[in-house]
C-alpha positions, 0 to 999 in steps of 0.5 A: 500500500502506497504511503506518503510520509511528512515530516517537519511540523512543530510549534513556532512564534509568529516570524518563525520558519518551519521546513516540511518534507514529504516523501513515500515510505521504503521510498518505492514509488517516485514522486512526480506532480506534488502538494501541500494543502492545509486545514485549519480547525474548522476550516476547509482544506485549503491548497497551500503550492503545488510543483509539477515533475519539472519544478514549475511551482504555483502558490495560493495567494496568501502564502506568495513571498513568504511559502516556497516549495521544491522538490529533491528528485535524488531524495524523492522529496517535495518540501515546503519551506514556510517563513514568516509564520502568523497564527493563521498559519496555523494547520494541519498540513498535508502533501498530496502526491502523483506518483504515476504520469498515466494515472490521475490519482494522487495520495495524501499523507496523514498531516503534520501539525503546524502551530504558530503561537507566541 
């Protein structure tokens, strides 16, 4: 069964940084089209960025400037680094993933917890 994996979430003051990282568990199967959403108590699920198999990013709007996601094809990793975090940052998030170019599906991973508090 196909597994994607986070990592990287935690607590932080606003004006902090957080790194996530996603990738599939035994790292069996390869990641091509990738995401981060959120979800916020209470909130819908919500796209945070996006990176297409080539590394062509796109971002919602209030996390320009401050969000960028990347992709390590050598560590089969999409990352989200997160900077200047607000308490409205505050989210579950989750990567979801393609990780066959002839199949639409994608998976989720089980969300790490990010919180910004001071």
């Amino acid at each position: 069964q196909v597994q994607l994996v986070e990592s990287g979430g935690g607590s932080v003051q606003p004006g902090g940084s957080l790194r996530l990282s996603c990738t599939t568990a035994g790292r069996l199967f390869r990641i091509y089209d990738g995401a981060w959403y959120r979800q916020a108590p209470g909130k819908q699920r919500e796209l945070v960025a996006t990176i297409t198999s080539v590394g062509i990013t796109n971002y919602a709007d209030p996390m320009k400037g401050r969000f960028t996601i990347s992709r390590d094809d050598a560590k089969n990793t999409v990352n989200l680094q997160m900077n200047n975090l607000q308490p409205d940052d505050t989210a579950v998030y989750y990567c979801n993933a393609n990780l066959n170019p002839r199949a639409p599906k994608t998976y989720w991973g089980q969300g790490t917890q990010v919180t910004v508090s001071s």
